[in-house]
C-alpha positions in Angstrom: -51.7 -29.3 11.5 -54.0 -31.5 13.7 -57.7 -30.4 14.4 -57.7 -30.1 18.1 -61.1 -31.0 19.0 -63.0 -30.2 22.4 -66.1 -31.6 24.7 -68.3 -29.8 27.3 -68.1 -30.8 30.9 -71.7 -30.1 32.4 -69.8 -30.7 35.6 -67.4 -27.6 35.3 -69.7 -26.2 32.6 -66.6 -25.8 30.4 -65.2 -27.0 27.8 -62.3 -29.3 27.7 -59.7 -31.0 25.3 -60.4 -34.3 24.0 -57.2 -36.6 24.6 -57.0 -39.6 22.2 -54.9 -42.5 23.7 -52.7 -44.4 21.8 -54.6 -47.3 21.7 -57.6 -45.4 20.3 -55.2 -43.2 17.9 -54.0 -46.7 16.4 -57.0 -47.9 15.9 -58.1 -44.5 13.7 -55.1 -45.2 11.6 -55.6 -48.8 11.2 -59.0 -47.6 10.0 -58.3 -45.0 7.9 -55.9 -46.7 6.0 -58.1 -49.8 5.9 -60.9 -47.8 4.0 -58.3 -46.0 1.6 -57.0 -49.4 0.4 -60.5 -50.9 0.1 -61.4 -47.8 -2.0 -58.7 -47.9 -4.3 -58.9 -51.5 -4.8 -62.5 -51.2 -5.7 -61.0 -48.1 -7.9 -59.1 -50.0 -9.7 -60.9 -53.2 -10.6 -63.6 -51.4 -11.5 -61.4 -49.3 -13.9 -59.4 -52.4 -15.1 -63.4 -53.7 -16.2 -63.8 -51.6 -18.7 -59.9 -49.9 -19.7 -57.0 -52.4 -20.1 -54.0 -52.2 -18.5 -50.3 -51.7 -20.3 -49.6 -55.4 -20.2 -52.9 -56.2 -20.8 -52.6 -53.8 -23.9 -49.2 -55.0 -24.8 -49.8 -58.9 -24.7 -53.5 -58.1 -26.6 -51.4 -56.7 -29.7 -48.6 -59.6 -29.4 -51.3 -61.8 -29.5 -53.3 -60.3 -32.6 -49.6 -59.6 -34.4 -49.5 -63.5 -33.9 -52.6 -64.2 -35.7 -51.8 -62.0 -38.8 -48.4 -64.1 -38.7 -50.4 -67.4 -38.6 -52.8 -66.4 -41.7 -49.6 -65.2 -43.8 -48.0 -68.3 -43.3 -51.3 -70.2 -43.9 -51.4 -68.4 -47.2 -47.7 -69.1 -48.5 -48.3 -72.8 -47.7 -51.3 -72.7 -50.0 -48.7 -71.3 -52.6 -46.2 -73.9 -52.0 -48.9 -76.6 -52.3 -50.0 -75.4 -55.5 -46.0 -75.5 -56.8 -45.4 -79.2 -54.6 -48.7 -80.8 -56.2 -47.3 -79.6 -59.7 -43.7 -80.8 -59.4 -45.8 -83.9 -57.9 -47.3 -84.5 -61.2 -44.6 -83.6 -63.3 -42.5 -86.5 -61.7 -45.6 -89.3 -61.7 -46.2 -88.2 -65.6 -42.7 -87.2 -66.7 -39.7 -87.8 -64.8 -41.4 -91.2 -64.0 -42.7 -92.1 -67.0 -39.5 -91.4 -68.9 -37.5 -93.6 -67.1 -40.5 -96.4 -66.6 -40.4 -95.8 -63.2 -44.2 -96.6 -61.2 -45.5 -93.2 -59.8 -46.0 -92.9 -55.9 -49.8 -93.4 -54.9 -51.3 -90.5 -53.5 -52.4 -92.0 -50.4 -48.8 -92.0 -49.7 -47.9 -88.4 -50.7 -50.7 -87.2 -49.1 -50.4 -89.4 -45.9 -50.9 -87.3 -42.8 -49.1 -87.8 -39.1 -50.6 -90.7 -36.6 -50.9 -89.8 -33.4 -54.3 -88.8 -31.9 -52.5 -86.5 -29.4 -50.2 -85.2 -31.3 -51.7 -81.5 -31.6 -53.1 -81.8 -28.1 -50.8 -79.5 -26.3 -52.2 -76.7 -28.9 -55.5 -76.7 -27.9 -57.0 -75.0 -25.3 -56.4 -71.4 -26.7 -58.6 -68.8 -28.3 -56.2 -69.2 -31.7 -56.0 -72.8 -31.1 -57.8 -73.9 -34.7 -55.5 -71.7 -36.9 -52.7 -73.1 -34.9 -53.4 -76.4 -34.7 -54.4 -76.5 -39.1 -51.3 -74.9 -39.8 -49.3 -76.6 -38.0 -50.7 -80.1 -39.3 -50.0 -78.6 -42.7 -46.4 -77.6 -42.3 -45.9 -81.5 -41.2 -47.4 -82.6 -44.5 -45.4 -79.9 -46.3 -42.2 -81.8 -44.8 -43.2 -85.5 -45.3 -44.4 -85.0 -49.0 -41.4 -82.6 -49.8 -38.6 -85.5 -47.9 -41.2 -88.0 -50.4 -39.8 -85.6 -53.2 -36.7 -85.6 -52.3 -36.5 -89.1 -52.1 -38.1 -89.9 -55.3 -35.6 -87.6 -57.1 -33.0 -89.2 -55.5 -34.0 -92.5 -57.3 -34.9 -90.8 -60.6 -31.3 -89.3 -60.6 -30.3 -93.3 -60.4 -32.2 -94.2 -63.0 -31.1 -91.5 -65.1 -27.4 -92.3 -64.8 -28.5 -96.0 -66.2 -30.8 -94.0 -68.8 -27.4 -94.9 -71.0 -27.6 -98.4 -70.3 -31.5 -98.3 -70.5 -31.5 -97.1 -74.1 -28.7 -99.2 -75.3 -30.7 -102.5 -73.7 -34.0 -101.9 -75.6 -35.0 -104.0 -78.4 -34.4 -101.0 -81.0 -33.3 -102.9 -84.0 -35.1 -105.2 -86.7 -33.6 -108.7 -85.9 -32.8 -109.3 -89.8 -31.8 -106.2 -91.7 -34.0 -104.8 -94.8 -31.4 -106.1 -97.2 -31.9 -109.5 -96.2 -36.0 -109.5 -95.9 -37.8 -111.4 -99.0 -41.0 -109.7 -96.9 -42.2 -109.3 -93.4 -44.4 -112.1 -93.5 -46.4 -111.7 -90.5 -47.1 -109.3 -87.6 -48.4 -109.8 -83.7 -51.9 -110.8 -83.4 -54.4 -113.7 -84.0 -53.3 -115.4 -86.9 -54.3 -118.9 -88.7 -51.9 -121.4 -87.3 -50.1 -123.1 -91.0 -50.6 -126.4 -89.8 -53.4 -126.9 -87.6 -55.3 -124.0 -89.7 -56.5 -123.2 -86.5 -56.9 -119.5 -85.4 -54.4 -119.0 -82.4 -52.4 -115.7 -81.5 -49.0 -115.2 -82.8 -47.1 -113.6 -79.9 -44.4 -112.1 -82.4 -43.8 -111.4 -85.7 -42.2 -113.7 -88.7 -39.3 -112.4 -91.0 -39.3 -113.8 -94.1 -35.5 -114.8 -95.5 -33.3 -117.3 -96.7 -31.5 -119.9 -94.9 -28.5 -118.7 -93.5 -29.1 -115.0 -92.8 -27.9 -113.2 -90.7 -29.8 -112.6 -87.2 -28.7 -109.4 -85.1 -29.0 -109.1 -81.3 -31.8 -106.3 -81.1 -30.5 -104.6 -77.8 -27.3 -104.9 -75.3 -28.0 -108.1 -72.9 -26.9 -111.3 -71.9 -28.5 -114.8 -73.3 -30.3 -116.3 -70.8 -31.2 -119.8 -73.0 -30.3 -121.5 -76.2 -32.3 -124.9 -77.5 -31.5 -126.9 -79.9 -34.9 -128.8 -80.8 -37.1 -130.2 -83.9 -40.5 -128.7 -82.5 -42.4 -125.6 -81.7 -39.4 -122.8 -81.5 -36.9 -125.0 -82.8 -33.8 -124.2 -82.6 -34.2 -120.6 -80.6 -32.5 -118.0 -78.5 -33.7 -115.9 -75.5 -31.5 -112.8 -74.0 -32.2 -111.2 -71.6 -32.1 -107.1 -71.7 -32.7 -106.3 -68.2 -35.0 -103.6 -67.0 -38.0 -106.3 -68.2 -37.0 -106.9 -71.6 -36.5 -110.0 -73.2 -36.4 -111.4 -76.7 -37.2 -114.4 -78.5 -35.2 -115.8 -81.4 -37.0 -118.7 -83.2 -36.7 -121.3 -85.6 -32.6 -120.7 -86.5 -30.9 -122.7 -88.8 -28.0 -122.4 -86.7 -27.0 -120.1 -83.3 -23.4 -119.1 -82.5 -23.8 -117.7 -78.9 -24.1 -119.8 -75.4 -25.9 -118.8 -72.3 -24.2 -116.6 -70.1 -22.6 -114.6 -73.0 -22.7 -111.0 -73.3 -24.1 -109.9 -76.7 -24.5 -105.7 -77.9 -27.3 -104.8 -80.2 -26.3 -105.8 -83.9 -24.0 -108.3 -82.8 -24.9 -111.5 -84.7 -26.3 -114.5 -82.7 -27.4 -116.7 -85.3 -28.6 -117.8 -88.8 -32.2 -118.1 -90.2 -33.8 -121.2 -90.3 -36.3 -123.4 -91.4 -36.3 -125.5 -87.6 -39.4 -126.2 -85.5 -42.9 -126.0 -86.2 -42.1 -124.0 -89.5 -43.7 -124.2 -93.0 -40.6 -122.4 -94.5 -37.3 -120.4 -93.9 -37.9 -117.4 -91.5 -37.2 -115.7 -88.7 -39.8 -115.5 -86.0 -38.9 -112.8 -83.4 -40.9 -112.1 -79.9 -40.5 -109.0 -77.0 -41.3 -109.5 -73.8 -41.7 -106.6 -71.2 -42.3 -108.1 -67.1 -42.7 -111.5 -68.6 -45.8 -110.5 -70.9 -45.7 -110.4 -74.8 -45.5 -107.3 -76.6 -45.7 -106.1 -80.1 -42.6 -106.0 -81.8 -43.6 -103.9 -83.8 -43.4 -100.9 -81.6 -39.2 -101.6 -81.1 -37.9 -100.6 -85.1 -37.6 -96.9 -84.6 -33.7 -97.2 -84.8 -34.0 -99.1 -88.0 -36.8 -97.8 -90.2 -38.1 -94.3 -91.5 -41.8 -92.8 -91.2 -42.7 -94.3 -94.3 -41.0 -97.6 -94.3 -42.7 -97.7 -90.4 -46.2 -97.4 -91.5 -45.6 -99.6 -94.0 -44.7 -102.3 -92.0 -47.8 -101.6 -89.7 -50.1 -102.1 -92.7 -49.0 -105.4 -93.5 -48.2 -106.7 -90.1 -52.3 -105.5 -89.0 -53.1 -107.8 -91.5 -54.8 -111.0 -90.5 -53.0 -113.4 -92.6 -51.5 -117.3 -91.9 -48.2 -117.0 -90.2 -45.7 -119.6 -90.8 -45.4 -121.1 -87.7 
């Protein structure tokens, strides 16, 4: 109930009821109410400064939940770093090397995103750095693992032609054991038998009689036959693919034509005495990428542990070859 309040009339010296008019009452509301609101709004920023509110609260432990996420993942991308850098290197030293495949250079695997704006839109926030380095990471994670993929694609080629690989490899001795009078000289600098100069002899010289037998040392297809009275003489080449190649010198005779097919231990030819030769022998080159090899390193089809090391001692020695 209303307070009913009361003046004094020192006219009537008595005391009369005070009549608000609506105006006036209005304008008491208007006030009261004004000065509630103001109150409780200063009420409750001043409480919101120092106690949060339910949203506040709730978004605070979204936020923090977040984070943990964010260091969890950081951590399991260290661990599948760790096992993607060791597959890596098992495919540059293994898978790779095994099928003479070149490794991929680690600028390339490790080849981050362009783009100077590319994390831009990430910025800006409190958590922006752990977002931001994590998310460059898991882009790395993708290009070097679609690198991976992509290499084992290839080495899954090269290991369906692994097959044809091994069965193209000079693996053979071009003139079987039965047939050798000796293995007269071996890869290296070697005094020249008729300018007695010392020059290097880019294969090795297999000492037989005219007529024997010469064996294709690896599947291939010849790629040149000569018939001539100097240096190689009378001399095939085949051509093995993958980078091999073979030289067949000095020949008495050669019973193949270029073009042909030829498998390892078919016979091409005939030792020969032809060329720039002091006497009857067989002198027999590898090439790998157009660059001589030693020979020597291609008999593990042929010879035992002993008859190999035997054949390294006296083709290491620096004797006169014989052409």
């Amino acid at each position: 109930m209303a307070k009913i309040k009361y003046y004094y009339d020192t006219k009537t010296l008595s005391y009369k009821r005070i009549k608000l008019s609506n105006t006036e009452k209005a304008k008491k509301y208007l006030l009261f109410i004004s000065s509630s609101l103001l109150l409780s709004l200063i009420i409750i920023f001043m409480f919101f400064q120092f106690f949060d509110s339910p949203k506040e609260k709730r978004l605070k432990n979204e936020i923090e939940n977040l984070t943990d996420q964010y260091n969890i993942i950081d951590n399991n991308i260290k661990e599948i770093e760790i096992v993607l850098d060791d597959i890596q290197k098992r495919d540059d030293n293994i898978y790779r090397t095994i099928f003479e495949a070149d490794p991929i250079p680690n600028s390339i695997r490790k080849q981050g995103f362009g783009g100077v704006n590319r994390y831009k839109k990430l910025s800006g926030f409190s958590n922006s750095e752990i977002i931001i380095n994590t998310t460059k990471k898991i882009d790395q994670l993708t290009k070097q693992l679609y690198l991976q993929s992509k290499s084992f694609d290839e080495i899954i080629n090269l290991a369906k032609n692994k097959t044809k690989m091994l069965s193209s490899i000079p693996a053979i001795q071009p003139v079987s054991n039965k047939d050798l009078s000796r293995m007269a000289s071996g890869y290296g600098y070697r005094i020249h038998p008729i300018y007695k100069t010392r020059k290097l002899h880019a294969g090795m010289d297999f000492s037989a009689k005219n007529g024997t037998e010469i064996y294709a040392t690896g599947d291939g297809v010849v790629s040149k036959v000569r018939k001539s009275r100097r240096g190689y003489g009378n001399h095939v080449k085949i051509n093995h693919g993958f980078g091999y190649e073979t030289l067949y010198a000095h020949m008495s005779k050669y019973i193949v034509k270029r073009g042909q097919k030829v498998k390892r231990g078919e016979i091409i030819g005939y030792v020969g005495n032809t060329g720039t030769s002091v006497a009857p022998h067989l002198h027999y080159e590898v090439h790998k990428d157009k660059k001589n090899i030693n020979p020597v390193n291609f008999y593990y089809n042929d010879l035992n542990p002993d008859e190999y090391e035997k054949m390294l001692e006296i083709s290491s020695q620096s004797n006169q070859s014989f052409d």
